[in-house]
N, C-alpha and C positions, 0 to 999 in steps of 0.2 A: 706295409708301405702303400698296399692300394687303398688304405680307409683314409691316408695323410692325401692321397692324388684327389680323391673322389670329395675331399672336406676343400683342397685346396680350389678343386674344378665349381664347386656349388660357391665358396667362396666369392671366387672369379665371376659367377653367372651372375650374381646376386650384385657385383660393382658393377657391372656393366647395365644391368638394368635399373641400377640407381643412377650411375652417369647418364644413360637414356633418359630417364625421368626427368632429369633435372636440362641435363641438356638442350633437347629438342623443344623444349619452352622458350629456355633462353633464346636460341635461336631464332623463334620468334618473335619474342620479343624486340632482340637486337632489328630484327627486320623493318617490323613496324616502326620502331624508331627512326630507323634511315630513312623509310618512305616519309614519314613525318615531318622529317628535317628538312628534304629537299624539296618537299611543297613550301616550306615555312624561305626556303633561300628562293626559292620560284617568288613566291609572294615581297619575300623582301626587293628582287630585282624588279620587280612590278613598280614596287611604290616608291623606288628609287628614280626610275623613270615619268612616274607622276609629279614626285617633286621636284623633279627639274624644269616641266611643263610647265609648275607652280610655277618657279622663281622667274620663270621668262616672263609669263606672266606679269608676273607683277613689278620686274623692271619695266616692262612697255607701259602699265600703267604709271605707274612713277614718270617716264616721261610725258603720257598723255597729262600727269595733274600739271606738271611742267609748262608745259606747252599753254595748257587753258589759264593758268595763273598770266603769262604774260599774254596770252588774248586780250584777258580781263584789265590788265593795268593798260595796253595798246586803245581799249575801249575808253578808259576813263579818262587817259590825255587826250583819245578824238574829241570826248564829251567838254572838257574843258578849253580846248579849242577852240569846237563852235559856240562855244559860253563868250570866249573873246570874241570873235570874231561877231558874235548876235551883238554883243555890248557898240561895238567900234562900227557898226552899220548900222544901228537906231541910234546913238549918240551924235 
């Protein structure tokens, strides 16, 4: 019975330093990964916050085009304005 203890004990050593083996990589592995992850969600909140910076952005320019569009037409009725108004004071 002690050659079935001593086969079962080497057995036993021999899984556990194959679970070791294999194990304590994965574990790193899984690690690395995690650290990876949460830079990659770091970065994603990052450029979440840039693109909402964008879209402000670019509503305020959409009002600015806004705004100089009727600049531009408020200009062209002054210009036609003083177009009358030149005709009806030299005529």
């Amino acid at each position: 019975m002690s050659m079935s203890n001593t086969a079962i004990e080497r057995v036993w050593k021999v899984f556990t330093v194959v679970l070791g083996v294999v194990i304590i990589p994965l574990a790193g592995w899984v690690w690395n990964t995690n650290v990876i992850v949460a830079e990659l969600v770091n970065d994603l909140g990052d450029a979440e916050e840039i693109i909402a910076s964008f879209e402000i952005q670019i509503e305020e320019a959409e009002m600015n085009s806004r705004a100089i569009i009727s600049i531009e037409k408020d200009i062209e009725y002054m210009k036609e304005t003083l177009d009358r108004i030149e005709r009806l004071v030299t005529d």
